[in-house]
VOVO-935678 format. One line per 3 residues: their letters; for each residue x, y, z of C-alpha. Coordinates in Angstrom, 1 decimal, padded with zeros to 4 digits. Layout:
a) X Y Z | ...;
REM end
This chain:
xxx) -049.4 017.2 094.0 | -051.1 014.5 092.3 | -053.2 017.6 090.6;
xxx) -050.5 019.3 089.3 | -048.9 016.5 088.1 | -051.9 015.8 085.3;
xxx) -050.7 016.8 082.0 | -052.9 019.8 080.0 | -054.8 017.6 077.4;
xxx) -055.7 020.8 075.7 | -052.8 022.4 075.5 | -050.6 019.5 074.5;
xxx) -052.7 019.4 071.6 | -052.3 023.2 070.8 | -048.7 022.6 071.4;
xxx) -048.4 020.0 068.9 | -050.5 021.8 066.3 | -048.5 024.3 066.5;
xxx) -045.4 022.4 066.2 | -046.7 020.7 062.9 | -047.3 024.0 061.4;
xxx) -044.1 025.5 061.8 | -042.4 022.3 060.8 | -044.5 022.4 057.5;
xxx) -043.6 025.8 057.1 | -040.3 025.0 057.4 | -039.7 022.1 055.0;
xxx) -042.2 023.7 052.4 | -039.6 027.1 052.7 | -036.6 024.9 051.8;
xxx) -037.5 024.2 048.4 | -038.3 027.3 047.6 | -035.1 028.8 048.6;
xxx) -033.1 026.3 046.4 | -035.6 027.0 043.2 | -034.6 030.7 044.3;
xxx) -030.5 029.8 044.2 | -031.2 027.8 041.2 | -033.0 030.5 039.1;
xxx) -030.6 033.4 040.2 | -027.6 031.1 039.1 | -029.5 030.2 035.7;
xxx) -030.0 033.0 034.1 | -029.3 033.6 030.3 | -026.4 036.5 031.6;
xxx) -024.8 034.0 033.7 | -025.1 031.3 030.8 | -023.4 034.0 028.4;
xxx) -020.7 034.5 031.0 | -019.5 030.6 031.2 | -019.8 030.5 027.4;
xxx) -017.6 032.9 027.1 | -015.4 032.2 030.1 | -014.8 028.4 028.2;
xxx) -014.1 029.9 025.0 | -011.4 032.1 026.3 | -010.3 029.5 028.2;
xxx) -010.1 027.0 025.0 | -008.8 029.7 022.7 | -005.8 030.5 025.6;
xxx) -004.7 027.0 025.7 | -004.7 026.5 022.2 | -002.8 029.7 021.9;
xxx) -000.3 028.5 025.0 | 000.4 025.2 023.4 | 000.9 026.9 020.0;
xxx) 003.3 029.1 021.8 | 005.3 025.9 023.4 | 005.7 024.4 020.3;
xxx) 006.9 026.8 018.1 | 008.1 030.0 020.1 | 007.5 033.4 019.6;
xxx) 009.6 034.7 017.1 | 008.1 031.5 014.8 | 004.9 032.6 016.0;
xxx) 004.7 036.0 015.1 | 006.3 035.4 011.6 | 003.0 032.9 010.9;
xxx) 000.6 035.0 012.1 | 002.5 037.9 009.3 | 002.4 035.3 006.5;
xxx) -001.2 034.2 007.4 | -002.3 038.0 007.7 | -000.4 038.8 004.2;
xxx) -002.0 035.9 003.1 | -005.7 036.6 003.5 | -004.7 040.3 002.3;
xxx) -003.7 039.2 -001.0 | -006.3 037.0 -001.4 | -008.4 039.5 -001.4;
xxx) -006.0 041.3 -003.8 | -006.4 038.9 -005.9 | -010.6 038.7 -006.4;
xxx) -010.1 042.4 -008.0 | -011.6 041.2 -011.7 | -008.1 042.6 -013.0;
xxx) -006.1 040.5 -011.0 | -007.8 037.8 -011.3 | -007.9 037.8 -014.8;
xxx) -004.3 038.2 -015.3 | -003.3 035.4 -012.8 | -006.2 032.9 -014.6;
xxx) -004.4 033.4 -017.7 | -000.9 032.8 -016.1 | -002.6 029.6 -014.6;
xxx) -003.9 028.9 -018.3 | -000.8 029.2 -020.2 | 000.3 026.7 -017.2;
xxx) -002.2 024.2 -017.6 | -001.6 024.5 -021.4 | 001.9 023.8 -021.3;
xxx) 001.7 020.9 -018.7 | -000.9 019.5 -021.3 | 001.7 019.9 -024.4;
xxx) 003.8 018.1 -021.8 | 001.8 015.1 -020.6 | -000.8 014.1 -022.9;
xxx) 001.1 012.6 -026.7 | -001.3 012.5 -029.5 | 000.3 010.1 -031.9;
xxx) -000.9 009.8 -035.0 | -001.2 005.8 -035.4 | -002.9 005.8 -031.8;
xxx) -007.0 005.1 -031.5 | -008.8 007.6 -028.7 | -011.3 005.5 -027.3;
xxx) -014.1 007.3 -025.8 | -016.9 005.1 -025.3 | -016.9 001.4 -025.3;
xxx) -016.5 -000.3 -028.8 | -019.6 -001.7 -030.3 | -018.0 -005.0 -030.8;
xxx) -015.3 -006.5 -029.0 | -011.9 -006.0 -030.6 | -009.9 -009.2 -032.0;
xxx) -006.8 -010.0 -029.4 | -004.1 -009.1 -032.7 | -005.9 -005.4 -032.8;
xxx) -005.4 -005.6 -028.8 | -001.6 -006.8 -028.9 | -000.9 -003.9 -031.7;
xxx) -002.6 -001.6 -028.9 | -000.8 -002.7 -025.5 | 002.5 -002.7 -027.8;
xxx) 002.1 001.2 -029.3 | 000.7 002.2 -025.5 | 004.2 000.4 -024.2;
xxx) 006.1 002.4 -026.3 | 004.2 005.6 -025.9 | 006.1 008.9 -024.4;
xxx) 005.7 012.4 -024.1 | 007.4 012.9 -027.3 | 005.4 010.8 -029.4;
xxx) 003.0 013.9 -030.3 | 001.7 015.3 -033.8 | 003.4 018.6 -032.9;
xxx) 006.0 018.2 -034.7 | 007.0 015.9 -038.0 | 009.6 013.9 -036.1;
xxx) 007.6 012.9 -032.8 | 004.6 011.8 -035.4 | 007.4 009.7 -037.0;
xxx) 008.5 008.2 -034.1 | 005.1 007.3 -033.3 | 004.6 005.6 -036.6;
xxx) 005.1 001.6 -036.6 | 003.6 -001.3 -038.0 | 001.8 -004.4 -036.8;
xxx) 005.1 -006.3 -037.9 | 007.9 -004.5 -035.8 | 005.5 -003.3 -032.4;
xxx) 006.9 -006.2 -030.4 | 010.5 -005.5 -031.1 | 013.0 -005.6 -028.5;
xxx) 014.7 -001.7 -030.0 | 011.8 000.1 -030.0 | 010.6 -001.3 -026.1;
xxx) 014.4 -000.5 -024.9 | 014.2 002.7 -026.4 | 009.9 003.4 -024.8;
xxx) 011.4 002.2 -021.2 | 015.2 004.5 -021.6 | 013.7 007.2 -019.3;
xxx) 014.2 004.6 -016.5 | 016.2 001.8 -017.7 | 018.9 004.4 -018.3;
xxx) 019.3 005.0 -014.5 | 018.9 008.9 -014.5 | 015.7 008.4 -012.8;
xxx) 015.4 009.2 -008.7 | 013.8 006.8 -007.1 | 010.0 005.6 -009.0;
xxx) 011.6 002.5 -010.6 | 012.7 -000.2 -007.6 | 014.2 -002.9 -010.8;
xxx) 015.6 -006.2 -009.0 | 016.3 -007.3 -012.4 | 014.4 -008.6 -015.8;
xxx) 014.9 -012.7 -014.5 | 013.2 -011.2 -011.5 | 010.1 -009.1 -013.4;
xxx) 009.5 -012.6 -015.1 | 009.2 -014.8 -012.4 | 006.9 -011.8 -010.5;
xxx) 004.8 -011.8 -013.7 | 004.5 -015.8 -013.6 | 002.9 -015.2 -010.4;
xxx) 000.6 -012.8 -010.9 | -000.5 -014.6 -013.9 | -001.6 -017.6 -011.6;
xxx) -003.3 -015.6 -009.1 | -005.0 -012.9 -011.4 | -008.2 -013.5 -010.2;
xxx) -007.2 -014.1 -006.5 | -009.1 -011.9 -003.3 | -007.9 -012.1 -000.1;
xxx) -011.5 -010.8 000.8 | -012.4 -014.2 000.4 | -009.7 -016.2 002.0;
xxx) -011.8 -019.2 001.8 | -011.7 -019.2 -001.7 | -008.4 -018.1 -001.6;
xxx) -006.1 -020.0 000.6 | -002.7 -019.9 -000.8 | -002.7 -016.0 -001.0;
xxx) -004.2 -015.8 003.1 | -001.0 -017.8 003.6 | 001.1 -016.0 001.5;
xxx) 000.2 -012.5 002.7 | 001.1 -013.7 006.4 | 003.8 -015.1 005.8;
xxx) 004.6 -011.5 004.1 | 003.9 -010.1 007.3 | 005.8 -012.3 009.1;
xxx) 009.1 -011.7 007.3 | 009.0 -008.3 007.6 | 008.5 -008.3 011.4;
xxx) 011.7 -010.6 011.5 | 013.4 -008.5 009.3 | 012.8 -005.1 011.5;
xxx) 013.5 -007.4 014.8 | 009.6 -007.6 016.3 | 008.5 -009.5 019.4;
xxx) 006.4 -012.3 019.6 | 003.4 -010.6 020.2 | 003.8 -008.2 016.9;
xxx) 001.7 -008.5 014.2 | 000.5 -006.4 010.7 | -000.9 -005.9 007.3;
xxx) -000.2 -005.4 003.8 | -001.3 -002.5 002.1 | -001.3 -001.0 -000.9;
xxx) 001.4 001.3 -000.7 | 003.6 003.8 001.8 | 000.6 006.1 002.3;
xxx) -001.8 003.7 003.2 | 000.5 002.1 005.6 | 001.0 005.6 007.2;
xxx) -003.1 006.4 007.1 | -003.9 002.9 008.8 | -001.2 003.4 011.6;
xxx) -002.2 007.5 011.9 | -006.1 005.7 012.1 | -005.2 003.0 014.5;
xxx) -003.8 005.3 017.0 | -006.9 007.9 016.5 | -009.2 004.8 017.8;
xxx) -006.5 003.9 020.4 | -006.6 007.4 021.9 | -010.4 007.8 021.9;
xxx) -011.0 004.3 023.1 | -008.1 004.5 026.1 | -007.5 007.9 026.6;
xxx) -011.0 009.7 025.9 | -009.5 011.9 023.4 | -011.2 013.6 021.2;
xxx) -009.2 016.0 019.8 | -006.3 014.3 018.9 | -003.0 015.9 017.9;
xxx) 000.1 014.0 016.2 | 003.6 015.4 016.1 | 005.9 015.1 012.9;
xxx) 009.7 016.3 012.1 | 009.0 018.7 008.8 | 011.2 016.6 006.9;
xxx) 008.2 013.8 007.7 | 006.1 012.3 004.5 | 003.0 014.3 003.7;
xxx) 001.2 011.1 003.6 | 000.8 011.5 007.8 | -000.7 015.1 007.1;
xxx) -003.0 013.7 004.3 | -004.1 011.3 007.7 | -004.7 014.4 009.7;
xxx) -006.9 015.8 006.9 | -009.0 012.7 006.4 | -009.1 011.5 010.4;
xxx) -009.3 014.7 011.8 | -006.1 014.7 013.5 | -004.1 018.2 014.4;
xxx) -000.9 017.9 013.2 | 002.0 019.4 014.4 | 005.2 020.1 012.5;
xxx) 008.9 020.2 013.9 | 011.7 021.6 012.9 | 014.9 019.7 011.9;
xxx) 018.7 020.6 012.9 | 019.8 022.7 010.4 | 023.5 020.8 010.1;
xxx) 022.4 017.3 010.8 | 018.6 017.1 009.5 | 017.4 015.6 012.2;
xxx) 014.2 016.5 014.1 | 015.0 018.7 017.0 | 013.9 016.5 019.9;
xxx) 013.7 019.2 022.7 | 011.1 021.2 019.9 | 009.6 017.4 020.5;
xxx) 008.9 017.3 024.0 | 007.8 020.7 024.2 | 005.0 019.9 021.6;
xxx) 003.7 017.4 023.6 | 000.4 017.5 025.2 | -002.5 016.3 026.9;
xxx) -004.6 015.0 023.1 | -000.9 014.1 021.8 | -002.1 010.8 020.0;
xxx) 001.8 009.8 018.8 | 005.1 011.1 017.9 | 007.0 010.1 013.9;
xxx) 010.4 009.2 013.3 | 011.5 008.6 010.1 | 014.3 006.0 009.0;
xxx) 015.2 007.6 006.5 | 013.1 010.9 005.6 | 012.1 011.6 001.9;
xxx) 013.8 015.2 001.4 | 017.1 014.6 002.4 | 018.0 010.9 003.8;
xxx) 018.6 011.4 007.2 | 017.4 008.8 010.0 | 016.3 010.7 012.8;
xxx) 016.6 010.2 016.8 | 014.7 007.2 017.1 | 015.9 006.2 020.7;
xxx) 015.1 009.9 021.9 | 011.6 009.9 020.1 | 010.7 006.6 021.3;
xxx) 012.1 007.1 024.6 | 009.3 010.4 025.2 | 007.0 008.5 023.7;
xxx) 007.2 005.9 026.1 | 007.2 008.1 029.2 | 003.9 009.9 028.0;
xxx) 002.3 006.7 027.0 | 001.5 007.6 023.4 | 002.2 006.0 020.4;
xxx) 005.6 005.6 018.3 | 005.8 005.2 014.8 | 009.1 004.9 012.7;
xxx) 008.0 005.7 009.0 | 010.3 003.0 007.5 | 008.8 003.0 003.8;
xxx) 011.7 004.4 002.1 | 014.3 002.7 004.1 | 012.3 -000.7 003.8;
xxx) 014.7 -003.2 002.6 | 017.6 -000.8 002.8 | 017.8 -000.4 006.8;
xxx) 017.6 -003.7 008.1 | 020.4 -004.9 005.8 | 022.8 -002.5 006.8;
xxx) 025.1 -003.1 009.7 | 024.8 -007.3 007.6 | 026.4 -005.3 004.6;
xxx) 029.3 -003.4 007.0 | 027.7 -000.1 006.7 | 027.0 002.5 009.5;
xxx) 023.5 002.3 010.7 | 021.5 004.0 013.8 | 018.7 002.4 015.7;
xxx) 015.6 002.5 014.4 | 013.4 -000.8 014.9 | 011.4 -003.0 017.6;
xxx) 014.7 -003.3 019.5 | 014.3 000.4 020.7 | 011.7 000.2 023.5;
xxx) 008.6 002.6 023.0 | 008.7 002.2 019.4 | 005.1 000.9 018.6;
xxx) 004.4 000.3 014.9 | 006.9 000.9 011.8 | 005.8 001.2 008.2;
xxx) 007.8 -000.9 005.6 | 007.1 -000.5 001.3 | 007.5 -003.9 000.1;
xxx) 007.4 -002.4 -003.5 | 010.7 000.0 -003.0 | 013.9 -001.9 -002.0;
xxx) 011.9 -005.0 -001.9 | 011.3 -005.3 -005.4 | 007.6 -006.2 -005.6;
xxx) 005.1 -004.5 -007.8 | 003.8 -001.4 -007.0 | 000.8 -001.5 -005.1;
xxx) 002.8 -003.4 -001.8 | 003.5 -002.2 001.7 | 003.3 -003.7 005.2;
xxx) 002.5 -001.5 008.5 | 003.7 -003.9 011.5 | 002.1 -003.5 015.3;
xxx) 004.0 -004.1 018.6 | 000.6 -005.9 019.9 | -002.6 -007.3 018.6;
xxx) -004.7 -004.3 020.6 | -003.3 -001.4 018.4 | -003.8 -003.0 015.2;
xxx) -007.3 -004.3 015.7 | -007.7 000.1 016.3 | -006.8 -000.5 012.6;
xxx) -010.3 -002.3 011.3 | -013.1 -001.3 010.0 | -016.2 -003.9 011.5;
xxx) -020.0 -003.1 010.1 | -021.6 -006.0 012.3 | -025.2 -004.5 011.2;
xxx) -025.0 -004.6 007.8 | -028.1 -005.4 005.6 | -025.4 -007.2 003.3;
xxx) -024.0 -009.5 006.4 | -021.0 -008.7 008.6 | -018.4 -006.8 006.8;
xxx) -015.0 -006.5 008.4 | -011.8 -005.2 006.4 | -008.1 -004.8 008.2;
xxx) -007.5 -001.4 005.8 | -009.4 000.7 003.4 | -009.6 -001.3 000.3;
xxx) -012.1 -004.4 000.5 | -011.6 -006.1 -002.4 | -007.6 -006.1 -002.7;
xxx) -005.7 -007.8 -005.5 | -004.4 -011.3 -004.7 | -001.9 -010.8 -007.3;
xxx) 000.1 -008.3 -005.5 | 000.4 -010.3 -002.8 | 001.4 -013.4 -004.9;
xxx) 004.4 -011.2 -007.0 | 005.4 -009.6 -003.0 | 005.6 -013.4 -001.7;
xxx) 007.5 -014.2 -005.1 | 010.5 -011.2 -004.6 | 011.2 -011.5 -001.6;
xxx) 011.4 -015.5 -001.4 | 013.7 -015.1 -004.8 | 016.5 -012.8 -003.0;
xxx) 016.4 -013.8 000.3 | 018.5 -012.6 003.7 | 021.5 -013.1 001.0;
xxx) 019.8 -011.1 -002.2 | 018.7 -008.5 -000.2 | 022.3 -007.6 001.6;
xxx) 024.3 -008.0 -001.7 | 021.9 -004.8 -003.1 | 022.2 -003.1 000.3;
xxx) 025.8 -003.0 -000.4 | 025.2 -001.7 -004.1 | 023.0 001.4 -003.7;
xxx) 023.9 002.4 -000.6 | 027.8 002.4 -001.8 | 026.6 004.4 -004.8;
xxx) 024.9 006.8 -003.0 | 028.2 007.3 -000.6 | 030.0 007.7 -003.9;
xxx) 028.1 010.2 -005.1 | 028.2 012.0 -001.9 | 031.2 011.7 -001.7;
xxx) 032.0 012.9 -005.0 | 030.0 016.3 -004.5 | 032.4 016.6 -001.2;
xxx) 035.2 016.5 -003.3 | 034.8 017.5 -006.3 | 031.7 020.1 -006.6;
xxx) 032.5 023.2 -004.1 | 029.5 024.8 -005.6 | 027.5 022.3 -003.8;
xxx) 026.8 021.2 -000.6 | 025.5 017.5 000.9 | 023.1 017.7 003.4;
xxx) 023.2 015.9 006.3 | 025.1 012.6 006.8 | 022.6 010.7 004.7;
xxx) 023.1 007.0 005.6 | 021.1 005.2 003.2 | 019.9 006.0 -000.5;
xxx) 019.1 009.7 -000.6 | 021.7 011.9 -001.4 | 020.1 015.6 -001.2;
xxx) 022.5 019.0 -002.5 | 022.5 022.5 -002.0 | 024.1 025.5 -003.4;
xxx) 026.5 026.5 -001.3 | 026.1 030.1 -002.4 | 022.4 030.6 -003.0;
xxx) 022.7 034.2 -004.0 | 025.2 033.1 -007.2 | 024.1 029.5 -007.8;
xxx) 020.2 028.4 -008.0 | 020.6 024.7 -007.3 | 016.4 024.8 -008.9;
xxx) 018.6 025.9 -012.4 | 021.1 023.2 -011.8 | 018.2 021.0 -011.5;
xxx) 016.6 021.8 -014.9 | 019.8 021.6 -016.7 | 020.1 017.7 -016.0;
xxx) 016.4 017.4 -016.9 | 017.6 018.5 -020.4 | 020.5 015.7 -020.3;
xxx) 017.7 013.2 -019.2 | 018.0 013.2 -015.6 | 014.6 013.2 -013.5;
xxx) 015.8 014.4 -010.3 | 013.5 015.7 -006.8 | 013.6 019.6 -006.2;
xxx) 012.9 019.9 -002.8 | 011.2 022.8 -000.7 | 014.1 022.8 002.2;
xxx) 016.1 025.3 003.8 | 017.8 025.7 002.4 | 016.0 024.7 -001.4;
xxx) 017.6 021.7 -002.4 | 017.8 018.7 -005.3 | 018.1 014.9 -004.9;
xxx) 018.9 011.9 -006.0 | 017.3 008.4 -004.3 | 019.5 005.7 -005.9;
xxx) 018.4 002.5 -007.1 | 019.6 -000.4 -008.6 | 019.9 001.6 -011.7;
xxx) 022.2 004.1 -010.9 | 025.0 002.0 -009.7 | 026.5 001.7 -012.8;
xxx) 026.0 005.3 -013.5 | 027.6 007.0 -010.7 | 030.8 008.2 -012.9;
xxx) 028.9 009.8 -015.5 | 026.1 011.3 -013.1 | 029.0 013.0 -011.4;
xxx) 030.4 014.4 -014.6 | 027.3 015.8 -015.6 | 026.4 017.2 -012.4;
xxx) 029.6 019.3 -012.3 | 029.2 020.2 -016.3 | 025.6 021.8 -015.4;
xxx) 026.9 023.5 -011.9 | 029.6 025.3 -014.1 | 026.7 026.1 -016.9;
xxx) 024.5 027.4 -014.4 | 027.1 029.5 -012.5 | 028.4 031.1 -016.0;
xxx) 023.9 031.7 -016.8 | 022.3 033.4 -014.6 | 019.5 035.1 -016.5;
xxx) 017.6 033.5 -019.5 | 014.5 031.6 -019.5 | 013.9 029.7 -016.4;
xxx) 013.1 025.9 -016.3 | 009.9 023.9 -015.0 | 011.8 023.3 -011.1;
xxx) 012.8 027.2 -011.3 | 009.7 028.1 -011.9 | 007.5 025.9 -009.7;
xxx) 009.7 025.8 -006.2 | 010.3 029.7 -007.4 | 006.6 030.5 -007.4;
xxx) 006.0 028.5 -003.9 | 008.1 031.3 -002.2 | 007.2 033.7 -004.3;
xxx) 004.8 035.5 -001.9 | 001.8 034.8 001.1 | 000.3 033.0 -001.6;
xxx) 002.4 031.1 -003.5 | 001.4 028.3 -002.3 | -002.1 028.2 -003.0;
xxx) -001.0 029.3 -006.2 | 000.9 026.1 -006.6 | -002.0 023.8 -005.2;
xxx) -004.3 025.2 -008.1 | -001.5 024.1 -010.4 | -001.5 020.9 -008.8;
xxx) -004.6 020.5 -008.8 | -004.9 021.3 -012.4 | -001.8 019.1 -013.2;
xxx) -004.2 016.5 -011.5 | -007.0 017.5 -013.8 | -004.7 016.8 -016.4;
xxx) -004.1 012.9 -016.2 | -007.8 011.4 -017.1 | -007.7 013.8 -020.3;
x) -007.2 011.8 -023.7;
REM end
């Protein structure tokens, strides 16, 4: 027993041997069979395969969301205009055609030329700098014949080179600047000039003199203007009912407040959401400043239609447009085209259940909105006070009165409007850090914006609430009434008032139009549906609401009676822009020339 109970020395050993080897066998076979997985998975087939896979898969969702947005019918009809488009195009590079529509374009540019550019006889063209400086008399005489200068003063014909004609003795006379600055003292201008008086203009000028040289780049330098552009701030976010935490800028103008606010929430997006597509969703009736931001940012933007009837955005077209890279949604209070405030309760409502942005494009309304239920007129909600609504742009330089040059874009919180900035911490130059696109901005502005809005005040402000918007109801109004020809658009509530023909077919409100341009009026032709004509009202058309009406109805009548003759400039241009597929590139070369056309001497 003991015998059989001694272990095999030998054979344990052989046992073990064997044991190793098979183990080695084993663990040296597993890595081979993954290298074998791994290069039958890798292969360039089966890398071609996902590659294609993803871009189906990117080009369906794009095409899906396309399709929630705008429906299929509205689909359909822009893949036809888009296909038309590029077929003409290519019409059009026949050396035939092409020749005959570069000489249209020519006669075009020739005529917007004859148009734009005076050549007075008594005026120096300076080309280069002088080789001495010029005396401050010769200078004066300059500035004064410059003041007065207008399309008409021109060498084309024996009266405009007479008009043109002054001496040194009677340049500064109080006629002959009246009669340069009629084209918008008159009041038959839409909008362009915001006048809050000539005691006003003064006092603004006083102020600009004494900060001329003033940068807020250097607000060490340049204390009085750091304090005066917050308190700018701070006024506005009052005035459009802002929490505590708000905050803002100044900027130089409606589209840069729209561009910083369209930036901000770009860097918002990428920095909280990881998006990096982003997309941004507009009523059509929305300022083209926010697609000039998806142009320069990169940002896919989405239009919306409006209601027909009421010209508001069609919030349901809304929700349905949003997705996962939606960055924000726009309201405006009121649009450009036609005056109407949209839903800003709805809008800020989805905006806030899909934790995206909301911003109310208040740069037309600016000092107009907030003064209107303190005036006794109808108003909608529109402001901080409507929860989800996350930044609001505001021109100081419309309603407000300030120079040109003057906007504020305002912030629920600190974190969205540092997404704002621009900070180079590396710089060779030092650390450079700017709230908006300009660095260097003019202290000036800042000081005349301060000035305006101290002078008219909660009180100031109201009384000309009251004014424009009650001649802007008038003149609705008075189209209602008295005009069946024409239709209103909308239930503006502010200072647009936009028309229609109500007969399209008989009436082209585009002739209308150029009919009052030949009485002196400089109105909007707009690209709606239907094509339209309005009339933003100032300070200057209060007292000019009587005879605007009168004239109105005198050139509907002419219109209706003339149908055929020579059509004018508006005719022409919104005529051309629905022309065809390509109308509108045709109209962005005249643009662009137009463009072209204001550095020429």
């Amino acid at each position: 027993m003991a015998a059989q109970s001694k272990p095999n020395k030998g054979a344990s050993a052989v046992a073990g041997s064997s044991g190793k080897a098979k183990g080695k066998k084993a663990t040296t076979s597993q890595p081979g069979l993954a290298q074998m997985v791994v290069a039958q998975v890798l292969t360039l087939d089966n890398a071609k395969t996902v590659v294609f896979w993803y871009i189906v898969y990117r080009l369906s969702l794009r095409a899906w969301r396309h399709l929630r947005i705008y429906g299929v019918t509205t689909t359909l009809y822009q893949g036809y205009v888009e296909l038309s488009r590029r077929i003409l195009t290519l019409l059009l590079k026949i050396p035939a055609a092409k020749r005959r529509v570069n000489k249209e374009l020519d006669a075009a540019t020739k005529d917007i030329e004859g148009k734009l550019i005076p050549r007075p006889t008594d005026l120096n063209v300076n080309e280069r700098l002088p080789p001495y400086g010029k005396d401050k008399g010769w200078i004066r005489a300059e500035l004064q014949k410059l003041h007065r200068l207008t399309p008409s003063s021109t060498t084309a014909s024996k009266e405009g080179a007479a008009n043109s004609v002054h001496t040194d003795q009677d340049a500064g006379s109080a006629g002959e600047i009246a009669h340069a600055e009629a084209a918008w003292r008159n009041g038959k201008v839409s909008g362009a000039v915001y006048h809050g008086g000539q005691e006003l203009s003064d006092l603004i000028a006083e102020a600009i003199k004494l900060f001329l040289v003033s940068n807020p780049l250097h607000p060490d330098l340049f204390s009085g203007v750091r304090r005066m552009e917050a308190e700018i701030i701070s006024m506005c976010l009052r005035m459009y009912n802002a929490p505590s935490s708000a905050c803002g800028t100044t900027t130089s103008g409606g589209t840069e407040s729209i561009l910083m606010a369209c930036k901000a929430y770009r860097d918002w997006a990428r920095k909280e959401k990881g998006i990096t597509e982003p997309e941004l969703i507009i009523p059509e009736s929305a300022h083209a400043a926010f697609d000039k931001a998806g142009a320069y940012f990169g940002i896919k933007v989405h239009h919306v239609p409006v209601d027909r009837h009421s010209r508001k955005v069609i919030v349901s077209y809304v929700a349905r447009a949003i997705n996962s890279n939606t960055i924000a949604l726009v309201g405006s209070a009121p649009n450009f085209p036609d005056g109407a405030i949209d839903d800003i309760p709805s809008l800020a409502s989805l905006a806030k259940r899909h934790k995206i942005g909301m911003h109310v494009d208040a740069c037309l309304g600016s000092f107009l909105v907030p003064f209107l239920e303190r005036a006794g007129l109808p108003s909608e909600p529109f402001d901080f006070r409507v929860q989800g609504v996350t930044s609001i742009s505001c021109d100081t330089h419309k309603y407000g009165f300030a120079c040109k040059g003057s906007s504020v874009v305002m912030y629920r919180d600190q974190a969205l409007r540092r997404c704002q900035y621009y900070v180079q911490p590396d710089w060779s130059g030092g650390v450079y850090a700017s709230p908006t696109i300009a660095g260097s901005r003019p202290g000036a502005l800042i000081a005349g914006t301060w000035t305006a809005m101290m002078s008219l005040g909660e009180d100031g402000y109201t009384k000309s609430c009251h004014e424009i918007v009650g001649a802007a109801r008038a003149i609705e109004q008075g189209i209602r009434d008295e005009i069946p020809d024409l239709q209103v658009l909308g239930k503006p509530l502010v200072s647009v008032v936009a028309f229609a023909s109500s007969n399209p077919s008989r009436l082209s409100i585009y002739e209308v139009g150029d009919l009052m341009s030949k009485r002196g009026y400089h109105l909007n032709g707009l690209a709606t549906d239907p094509p339209a004509v309005h009339i933003a009202c100032t300070t200057l058309t209060v007292p000019i609401v009587e005879e605007l009406l009168r004239d109105l109805k005198e050139c509907v009548a002419e219109a209706g009676r003339s149908s055929k003759g020579p059509k004018g400039s508006m005719a022409q241009l919104y005529g051309l822009g629905s022309s065809s597929a390509v109308g509108p590139a045709l109209v962005t070369e005249l643009a662009t020339r137009f463009i072209d056309t204001l550095t020429k001497m």
